[in-house]
N, C-alpha and C positions, 0 to 999 in steps of 0.2 A: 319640572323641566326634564327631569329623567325618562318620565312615564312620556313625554311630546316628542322625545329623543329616539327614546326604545318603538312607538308607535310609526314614527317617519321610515327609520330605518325597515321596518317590515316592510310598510308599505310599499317601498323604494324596490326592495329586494321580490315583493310578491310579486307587483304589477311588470317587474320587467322580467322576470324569472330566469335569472340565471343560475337556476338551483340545477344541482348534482342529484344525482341518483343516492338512497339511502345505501350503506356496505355496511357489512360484518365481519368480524374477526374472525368468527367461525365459523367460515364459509363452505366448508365441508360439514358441517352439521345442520344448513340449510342446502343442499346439495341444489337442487332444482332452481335454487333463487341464483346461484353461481351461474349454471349453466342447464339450458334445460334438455339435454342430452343425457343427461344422469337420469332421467325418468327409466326406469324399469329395470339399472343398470344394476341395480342389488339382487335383483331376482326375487324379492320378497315384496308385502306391504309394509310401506316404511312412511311413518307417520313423525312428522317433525316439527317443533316450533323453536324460534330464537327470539329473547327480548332483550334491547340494547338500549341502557341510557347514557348518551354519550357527554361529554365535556361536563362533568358532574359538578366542576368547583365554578360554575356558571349556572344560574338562578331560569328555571325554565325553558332550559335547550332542546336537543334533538333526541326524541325516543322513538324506537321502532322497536315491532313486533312481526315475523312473518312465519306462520303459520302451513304445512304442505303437506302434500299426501302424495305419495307414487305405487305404484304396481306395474307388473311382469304379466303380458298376458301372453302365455305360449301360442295359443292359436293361431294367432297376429304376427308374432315376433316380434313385439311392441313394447310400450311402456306407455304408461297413462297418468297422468299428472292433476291436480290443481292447488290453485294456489293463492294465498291471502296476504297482502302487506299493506298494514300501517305505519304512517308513519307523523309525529306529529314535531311540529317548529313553534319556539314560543308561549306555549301552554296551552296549543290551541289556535295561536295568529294563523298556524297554512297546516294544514291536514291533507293528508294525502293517502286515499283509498285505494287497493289497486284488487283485481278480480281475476282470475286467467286460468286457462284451462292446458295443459301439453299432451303434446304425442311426440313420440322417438320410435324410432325404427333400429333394433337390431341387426348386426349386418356380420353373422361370423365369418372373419377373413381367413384363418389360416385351423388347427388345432390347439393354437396359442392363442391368437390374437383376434377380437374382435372390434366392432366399431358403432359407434350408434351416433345417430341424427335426429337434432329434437327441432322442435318446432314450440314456441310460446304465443296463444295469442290473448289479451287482457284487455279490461276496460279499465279506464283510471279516475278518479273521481277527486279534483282539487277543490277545496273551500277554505272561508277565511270566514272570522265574526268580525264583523265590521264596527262591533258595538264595543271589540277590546283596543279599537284605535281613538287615540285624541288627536284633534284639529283645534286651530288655533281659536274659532268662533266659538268651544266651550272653554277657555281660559280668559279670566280674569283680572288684570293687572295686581289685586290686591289681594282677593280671595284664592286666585291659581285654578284650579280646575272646579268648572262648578255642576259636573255632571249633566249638566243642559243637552239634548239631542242636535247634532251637529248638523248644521243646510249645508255639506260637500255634498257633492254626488255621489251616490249611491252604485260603485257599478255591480255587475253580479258578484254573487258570495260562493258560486257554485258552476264548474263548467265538467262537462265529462268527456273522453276524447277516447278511440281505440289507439292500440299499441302492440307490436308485435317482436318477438324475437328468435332468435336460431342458433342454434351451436353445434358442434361436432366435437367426438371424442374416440379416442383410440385407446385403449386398455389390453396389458394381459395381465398373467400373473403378479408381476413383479413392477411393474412400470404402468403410468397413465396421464397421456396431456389433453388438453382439448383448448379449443376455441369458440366465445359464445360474442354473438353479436345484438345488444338490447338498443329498440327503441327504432329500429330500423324505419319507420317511415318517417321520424322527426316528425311528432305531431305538433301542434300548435298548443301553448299551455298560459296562455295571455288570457287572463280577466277583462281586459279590455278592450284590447284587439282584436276578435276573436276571427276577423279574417288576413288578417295579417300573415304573409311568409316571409317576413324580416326574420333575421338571424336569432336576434336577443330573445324572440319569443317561444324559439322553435325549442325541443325536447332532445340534447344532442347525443348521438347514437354513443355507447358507453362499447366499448371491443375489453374483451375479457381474453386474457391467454392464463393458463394454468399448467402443471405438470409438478408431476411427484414421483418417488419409488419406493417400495420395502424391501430395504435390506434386514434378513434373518440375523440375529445379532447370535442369536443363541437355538440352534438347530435341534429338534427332538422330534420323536413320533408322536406326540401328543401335545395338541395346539397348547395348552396350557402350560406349559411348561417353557415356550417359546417366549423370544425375546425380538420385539420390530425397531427398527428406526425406520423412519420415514421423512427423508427430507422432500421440501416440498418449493417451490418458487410459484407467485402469483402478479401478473402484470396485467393494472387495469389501464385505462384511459377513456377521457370524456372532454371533450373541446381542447382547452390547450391546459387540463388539467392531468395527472400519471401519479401511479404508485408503483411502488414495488414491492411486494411482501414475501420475505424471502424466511425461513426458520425449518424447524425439524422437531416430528411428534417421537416420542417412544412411549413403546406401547407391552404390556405384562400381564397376561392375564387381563381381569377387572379395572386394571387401574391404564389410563395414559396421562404423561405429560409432555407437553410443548412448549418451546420462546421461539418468537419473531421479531423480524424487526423490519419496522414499514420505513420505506425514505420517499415520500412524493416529490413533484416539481420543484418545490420550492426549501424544501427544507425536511430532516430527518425528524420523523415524526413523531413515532413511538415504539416501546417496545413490549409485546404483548405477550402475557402470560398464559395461559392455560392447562385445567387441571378437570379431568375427565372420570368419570365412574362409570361403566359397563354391568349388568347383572343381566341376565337369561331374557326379557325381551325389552329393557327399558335401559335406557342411557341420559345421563344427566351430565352436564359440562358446566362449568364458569370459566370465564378469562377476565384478564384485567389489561386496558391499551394505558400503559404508564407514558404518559405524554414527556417526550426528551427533544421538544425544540421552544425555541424563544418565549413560546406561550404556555409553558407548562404552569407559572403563575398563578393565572387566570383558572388553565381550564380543568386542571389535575389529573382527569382522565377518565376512562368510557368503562363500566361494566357491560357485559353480558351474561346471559345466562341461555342455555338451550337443554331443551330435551328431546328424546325420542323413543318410540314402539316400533317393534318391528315384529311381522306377523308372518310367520312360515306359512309357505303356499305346499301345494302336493310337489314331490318331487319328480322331474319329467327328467329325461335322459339328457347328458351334457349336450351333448349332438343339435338337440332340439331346441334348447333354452341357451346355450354359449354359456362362456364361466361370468361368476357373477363378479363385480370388478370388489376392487380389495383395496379402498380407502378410508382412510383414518375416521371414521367413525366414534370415535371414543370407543 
């Protein structure tokens, strides 16, 4: 009965898909998946992945992994992106492929401040094994499940659909906000429908606002010696769903740490740790989202883990390339 329970409910949940978009903790360590205005905005090759298993004290939930690459190419005043995200629900019940490619446009406004504009476009790839659902025609009154091939209908396992998104960012030295807009054509993401522009099946446009600053806590002529705070505020939104993620990184040397604390729609959610290591071109993070509302119970709470490369390009004159923006990174 558990397994006829757990298999409905997918089902229920796939075929009308009012799924959210996957999020990260460490959404500054997948930069591009944030916002894809951040392509090129470090000035280097920055090579990045994040893998997150989420609501741990629950038996085959929500893990994702996304994977990205960006560069600065001065000739363009550009930045060039692409980008990979998995995601899987159930142990496999809805998988979710995603492919994409960015471009962002440098725009120095002032000797301080500059501005960039990205563009994301993807393909997205949903499927489901239909063979890990039970229907009532393989159950049994006495025996209970008798593994017999099920006469429901069959509908696809497999639909792929393009996707697109946009953001903008404003940075200097010390201060940076932006806004990213995902999913912008609301594509159709129905197994069954698949002509459908009903509401319940559409893919609904997720609006991203961010901003943060670094304050020098401890001022020297030698970065290493320096001491950063950086608070930071993050506000998502997706149908009549919100967060808010609001904390502050400090950062020394090799080492950063951060606490957040998420409050969405409905209730205060968690409150997320993070503990970062920095070395000459490689950066490695964990966080922990300790779940602090009515479900903590149940779900316990989310690890992540991220890494990242970063690859010094030739040095081109300020002028030419704009400053490279200066966020928390580990």
């Amino acid at each position: 009965m558990e397994r006829l329970f757990l298999s409905t409910a997918f089902m229920f949940v796939f075929l009308n898909a009012f799924a959210q978009d996957p999020q990260l903790s460490q959404f500054y360590a997948s930069p591009i998946y944030t916002n894809p205005a951040f392509a090129g905005a470090a000035k280097k090759i920055r090579i990045a992945t994040n893998a997150r298993n989420q609501y741990t004290g629950l038996n085959k939930t929500y893990r994702t992994s996304v994977t990205s690459v960006d560069a600065y190419v001065p000739k363009m005043q550009s930045g060039l992106g692409a980008i990979v995200a998995i995601d899987q629900a159930g142990d496999g019940y809805l998988t979710t492929l995603s492919i994409g490619g960015i471009y962002s446009y440098n725009l120095p406004i002032s000797r301080n401040w500059n501005a960039n504009f990205g563009l994301k476009a993807e393909i997205q790839q949903k499927s489901y094994d239909f063979n890990k659902f039970i229907f009532g025609d393989q159950l049994d009154p006495v025996l209970g499940y008798t593994g017999k091939p099920s006469a429901e209908i069959r509908p696809s396992e497999l639909i792929l659909f393009p996707n697109f998104s946009a953001g903008a960012l404003i940075y200097s030295e010390n201060f940076y906000a932006g806004f990213a807009v995902n999913n912008l054509t609301e594509p159709n993401q129905s197994f069954v429908l698949s002509n459908s522009i009903a509401e319940p099946y559409i893919l609904p446009r997720r609006y991203t606002a961010h901003m943060g600053a670094n304050i020098d806590l401890k001022k020297s002529r030698f970065e290493s010696n320096r001491i950063y705070l950086s608070p930071n505020l993050l506000f998502m939104s997706q149908r009549d769903f919100y967060q808010v993620n609001v904390g502050t990184y400090i950062k020394k040397q090799a080492l950063t740490a951060g606490v957040w604390f998420r409050q969405t729609s409905r209730n205060s959610d968690a409150i997320i740790f993070l503990l970062g290591l920095r070395f000459q071109n490689f950066r490695v993070g964990y966080s922990y989202d300790l779940t602090i509302s009515n479900a903590r119970t149940a779900t316990v709470g989310s690890h992540e883990i991220s890494l990242g490369f970063d690859i010094k390009t030739k040095t081109r004159t300020r002028s030419r390339m704009g400053r490279p923006i200066k966020c928390p990174e580990l």
